[in-house]
C-alpha positions, 0 to 999 in steps of 0.5 A, spaced: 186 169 552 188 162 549 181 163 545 184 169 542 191 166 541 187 160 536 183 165 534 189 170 530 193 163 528 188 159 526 192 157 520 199 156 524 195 152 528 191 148 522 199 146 520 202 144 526 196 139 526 198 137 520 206 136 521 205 132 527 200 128 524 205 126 518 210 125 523 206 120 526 204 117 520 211 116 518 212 113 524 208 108 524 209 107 516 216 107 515 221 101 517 226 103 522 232 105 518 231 110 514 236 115 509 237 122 513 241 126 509 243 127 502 249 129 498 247 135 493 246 132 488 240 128 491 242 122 487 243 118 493 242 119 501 250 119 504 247 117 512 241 114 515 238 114 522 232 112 525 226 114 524 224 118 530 230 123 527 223 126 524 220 129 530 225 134 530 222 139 524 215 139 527 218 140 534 223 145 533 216 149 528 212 148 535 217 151 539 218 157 533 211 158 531 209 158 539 215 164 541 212 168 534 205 167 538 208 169 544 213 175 541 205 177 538 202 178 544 208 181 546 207 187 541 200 187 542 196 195 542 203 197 538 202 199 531 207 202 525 207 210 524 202 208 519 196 205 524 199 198 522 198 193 527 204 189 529 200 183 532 197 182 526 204 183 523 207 177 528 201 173 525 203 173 518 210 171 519 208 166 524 203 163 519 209 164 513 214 160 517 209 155 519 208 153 512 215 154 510 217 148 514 211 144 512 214 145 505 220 143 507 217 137 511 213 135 505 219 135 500 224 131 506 219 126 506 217 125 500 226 125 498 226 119 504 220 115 500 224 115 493 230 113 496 227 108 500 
């Protein structure tokens, strides 16, 4: 069963591999105080936090991208009116999440790197 989950979200699982291996390079790179938030204008970070704060995005994507396999394997057989498989379905949106938040992980980083 577990083979089959990593076989359908090889990529998702691919890019949580990836985001947890920029968390722990970041944690071990950065110093110990880093800007967390920014204002709007992205000119300059208005709070600053330790850098364990970071292991929020990769964790909340793991919890994400694991209900959306789980939620897959749930609708498993079922397909649309048109013979369309929902699992297959499921697989997409939770490799487009994953990657979403990558993204946004890449782009916090490289924020915190320029205001350090």
């Amino acid at each position: 069963m577990m083979e089959e989950v990593y076989r359908d979200n090889r990529l998702s699982f691919a890019m949580l591999a990836v985001m947890w291996a920029i968390f722990i390079v970041s944690v071990i790179v950065l110093p110990d105080r880093i800007p967390v938030h920014w204002g709007l204008d992205l000119s300059a970070p208005d709070r600053w936090g330790s850098k364990l704060e970071l292991i929020i995005m990769p964790f909340m994507t793991t919890i994400l991208s694991l209900a959306c396999m789980g939620f897959a394997r749930v609708v498993k057989g079922e397909t649309y009116g048109d013979g369309r498989s929902s699992e297959a379905l499921m697989n997409k949106v939770t490799a487009g999440i994953t990657a979403a938040m990558l993204l946004l992980q890449i782009g916090i980083m490289a924020l915190t790197a320029m205001s350090l």
